[in-house]
C-alpha positions in Angstrom: 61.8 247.9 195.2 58.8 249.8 194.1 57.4 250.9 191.0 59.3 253.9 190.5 62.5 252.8 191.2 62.2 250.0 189.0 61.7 253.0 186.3 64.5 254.8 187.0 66.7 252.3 187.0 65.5 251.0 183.3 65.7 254.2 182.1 69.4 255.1 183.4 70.5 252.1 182.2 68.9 252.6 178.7 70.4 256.4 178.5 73.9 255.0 179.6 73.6 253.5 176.0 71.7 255.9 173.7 71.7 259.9 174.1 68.6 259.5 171.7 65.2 261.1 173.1 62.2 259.2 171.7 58.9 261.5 170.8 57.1 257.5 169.8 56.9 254.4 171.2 55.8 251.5 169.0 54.8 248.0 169.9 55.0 245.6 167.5 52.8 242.6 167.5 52.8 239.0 166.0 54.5 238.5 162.7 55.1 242.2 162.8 58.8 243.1 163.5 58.8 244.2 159.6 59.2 247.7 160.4 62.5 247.8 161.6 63.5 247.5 158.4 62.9 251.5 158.0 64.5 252.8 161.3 67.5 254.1 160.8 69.2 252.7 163.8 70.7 254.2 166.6 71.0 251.7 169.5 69.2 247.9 170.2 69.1 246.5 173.5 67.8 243.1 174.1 65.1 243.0 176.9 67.4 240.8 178.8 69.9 243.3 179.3 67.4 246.3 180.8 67.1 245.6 184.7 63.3 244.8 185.5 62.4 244.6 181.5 60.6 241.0 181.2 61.5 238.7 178.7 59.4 238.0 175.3 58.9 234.2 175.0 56.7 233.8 171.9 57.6 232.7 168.8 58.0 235.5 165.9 58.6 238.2 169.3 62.6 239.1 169.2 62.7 240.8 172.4 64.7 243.7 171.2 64.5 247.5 172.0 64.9 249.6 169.1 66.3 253.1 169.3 66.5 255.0 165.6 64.6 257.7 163.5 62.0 257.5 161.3 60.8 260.4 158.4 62.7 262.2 161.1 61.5 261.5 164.4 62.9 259.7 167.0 61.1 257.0 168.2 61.5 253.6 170.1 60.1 250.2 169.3 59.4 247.2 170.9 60.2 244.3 168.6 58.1 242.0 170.8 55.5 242.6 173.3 55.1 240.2 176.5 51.6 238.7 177.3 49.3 238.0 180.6 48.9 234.4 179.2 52.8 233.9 179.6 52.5 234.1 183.1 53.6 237.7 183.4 51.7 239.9 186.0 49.3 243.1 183.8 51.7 245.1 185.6 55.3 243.2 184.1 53.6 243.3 181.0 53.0 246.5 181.3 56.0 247.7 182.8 58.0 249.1 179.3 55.0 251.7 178.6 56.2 253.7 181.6 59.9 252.9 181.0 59.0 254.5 177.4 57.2 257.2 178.8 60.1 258.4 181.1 62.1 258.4 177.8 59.8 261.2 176.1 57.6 259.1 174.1 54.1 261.5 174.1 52.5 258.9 170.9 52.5 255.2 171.5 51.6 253.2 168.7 49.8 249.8 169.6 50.3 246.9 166.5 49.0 243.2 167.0 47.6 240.3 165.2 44.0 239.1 166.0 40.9 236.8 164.4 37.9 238.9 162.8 34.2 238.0 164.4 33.0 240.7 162.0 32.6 239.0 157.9 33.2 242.5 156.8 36.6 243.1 158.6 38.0 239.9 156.3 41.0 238.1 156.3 44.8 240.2 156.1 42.8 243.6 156.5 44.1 246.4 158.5 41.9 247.6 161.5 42.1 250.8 163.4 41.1 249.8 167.2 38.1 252.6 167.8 37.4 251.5 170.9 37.8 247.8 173.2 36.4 245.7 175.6 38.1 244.0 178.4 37.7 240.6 179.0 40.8 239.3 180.4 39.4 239.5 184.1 42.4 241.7 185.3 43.6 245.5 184.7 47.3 246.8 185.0 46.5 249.4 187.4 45.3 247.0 190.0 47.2 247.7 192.9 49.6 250.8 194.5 48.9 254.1 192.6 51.9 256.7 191.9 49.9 260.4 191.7 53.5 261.1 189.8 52.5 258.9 187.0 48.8 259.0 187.1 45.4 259.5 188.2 43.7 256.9 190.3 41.0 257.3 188.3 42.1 257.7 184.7 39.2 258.3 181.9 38.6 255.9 179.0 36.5 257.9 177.3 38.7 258.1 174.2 40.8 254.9 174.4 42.6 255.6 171.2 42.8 259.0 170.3 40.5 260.5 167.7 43.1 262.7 165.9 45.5 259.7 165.1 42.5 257.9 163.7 41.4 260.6 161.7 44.9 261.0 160.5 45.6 257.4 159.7 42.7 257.5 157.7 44.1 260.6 155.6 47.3 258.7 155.3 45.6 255.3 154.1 43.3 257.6 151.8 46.6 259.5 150.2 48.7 255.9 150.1 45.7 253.7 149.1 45.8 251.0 151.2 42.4 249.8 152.5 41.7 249.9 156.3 38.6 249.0 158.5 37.7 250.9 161.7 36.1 248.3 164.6 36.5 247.3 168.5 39.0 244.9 169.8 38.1 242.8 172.4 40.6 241.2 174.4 40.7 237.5 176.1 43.6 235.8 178.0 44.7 232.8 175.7 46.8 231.4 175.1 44.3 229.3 173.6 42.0 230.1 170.7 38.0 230.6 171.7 35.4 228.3 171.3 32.7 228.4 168.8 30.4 229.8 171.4 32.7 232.6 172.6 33.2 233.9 168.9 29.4 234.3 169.4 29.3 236.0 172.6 31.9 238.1 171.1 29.9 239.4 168.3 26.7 239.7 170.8 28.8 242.1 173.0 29.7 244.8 170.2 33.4 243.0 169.4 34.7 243.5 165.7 38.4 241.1 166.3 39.3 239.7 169.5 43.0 239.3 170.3 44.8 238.8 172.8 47.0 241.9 173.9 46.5 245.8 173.2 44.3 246.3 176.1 46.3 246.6 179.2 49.2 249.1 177.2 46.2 250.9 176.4 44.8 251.2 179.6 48.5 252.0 180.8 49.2 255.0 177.8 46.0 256.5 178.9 46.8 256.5 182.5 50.1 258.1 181.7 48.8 260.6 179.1 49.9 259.1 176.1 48.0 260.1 172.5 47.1 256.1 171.9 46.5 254.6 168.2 45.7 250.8 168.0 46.3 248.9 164.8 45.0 245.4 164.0 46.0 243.0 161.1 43.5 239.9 160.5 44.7 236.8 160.5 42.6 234.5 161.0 38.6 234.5 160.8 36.6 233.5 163.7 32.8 233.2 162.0 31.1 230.9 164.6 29.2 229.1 162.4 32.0 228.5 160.1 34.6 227.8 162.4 38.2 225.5 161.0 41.2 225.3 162.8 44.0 227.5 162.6 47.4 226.8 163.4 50.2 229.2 164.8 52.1 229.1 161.2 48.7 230.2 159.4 48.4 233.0 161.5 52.1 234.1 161.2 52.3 233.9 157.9 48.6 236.0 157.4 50.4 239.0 159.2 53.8 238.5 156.9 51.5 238.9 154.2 49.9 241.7 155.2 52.5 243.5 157.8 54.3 245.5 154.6 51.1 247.9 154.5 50.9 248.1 158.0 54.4 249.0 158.4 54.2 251.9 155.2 50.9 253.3 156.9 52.7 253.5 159.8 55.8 255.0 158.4 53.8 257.8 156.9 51.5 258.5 159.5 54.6 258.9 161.7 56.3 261.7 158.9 53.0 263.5 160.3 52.9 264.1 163.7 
């Protein structure tokens, strides 16, 4: 079965249980399923039950689809994203951004937790992704190319749109909440980087490194979405001041910070 009719059959299976047409997609990160708290809710469908949809298996990532309407639009989140380092494929981890395309998403909101390389991006900040570097050695569009979906080619000149930065900005300004603007860089993982890496990381032009964002990024631009990538901080990654950090530090960094995330969000969304 190829690419497409994988699609279609997540997508008739999905509208054989909500008549509701999306105009967002959201993908919610570490630590940040918070903002299902202000959908109203139409319909959730667990990953498991959506032929072809793979399954979240980190910790703090419920693996839910959420159908409901926010401010008044009708979006679609992903309360848990899948990851390369999981052993998925970039193109099963990948695989819900078309799914949520063929639903009428035309926004896709990108949310994830990551470690600051930057000492003035500091601990539970908010980040808007300007820009990223890929270093996880792979792309999602590797492979077969659908000229119904996309370009061969697809241009990255503008990785995450302009317009919803400059917007997010106006919203943070008018809400005051406090946010950073920098470039993601993105590494396999599962485990965290060396001392040396962080380094390397800072030499290259990165602000955070994380590991996610990049391939649906790659995958909204390739399918025309309007893109906006949001980080929250949660653990700093100074080379020469390097401590351990444990999975429970960082979880708890982006409970304590996820409530502005989520209220930026919410209003930014009122505005579109």
């Amino acid at each position: 079965m190829n690419l497409l009719e994988k699609i279609d059959e997540s997508y008739n299976y999905i509208k054989s249980e909500t008549s509701l047409v999306p105009e967002v997609g959201i993908i919610l990160g570490t630590g940040l399923g918070g903002l299902v708290e202000h959908i109203q809710v139409d319909k959730i469908l667990n990953y498991q039950d959506i032929p072809h949809f793979p399954l979240s298996t980190v910790e703090s990532h419920r693996g839910r689809l959420i159908f409901g309407n926010v401010f008044g639009k009708e979006i679609v989140a992903m309360q848990g994203r899948m990851h390369y380092y999981e052993g998925y494929s970039m193109q099963e981890a990948t695989f819900p951004i078309y799914v949520m395309k063929k639903l009428g998403i035309k926004t896709l909101f990108i949310s994830n937790a990551c470690g600051t390389v930057n000492p003035n991006i500091p601990l539970k900040s908010l980040m808007l992704i300007t820009d990223h570097i890929n270093l996880l050695g792979d792309n999602p569009l590797i492979g077969k190319n659908y000229n119904e979906l996309g370009p061969r080619f697809p241009d990255m000149s503008e990785p995450y749109s302009r317009r919803l930065i400059k917007l997010a900005e106006e919203v943070a300004l008018e809400e005051k909440i406090k946010v950073h603007k920098g470039v993601y860089a993105a590494m396999t993982g599962p485990n965290l980087e060396t001392k040396a890496e962080y380094r390397m990381l800072q030499i290259i032009g990165a602000d955070v490194v994380g590991m996610s964002t990049v391939p649906e990024c790659i995958v909204g631009n390739y399918l025309g979405l309007e893109v906006l990538g949001i980080s929250i901080i949660t653990d700093e990654c100074y080379p020469d001041n390097l401590k351990p950090v444990s999975l429970d530090e960082i979880i708890e960094a982006a409970f304590h910070t996820e409530p502005l995330m989520t209220h930026l969000l919410s209003k930014l969304i009122a505005k579109l």
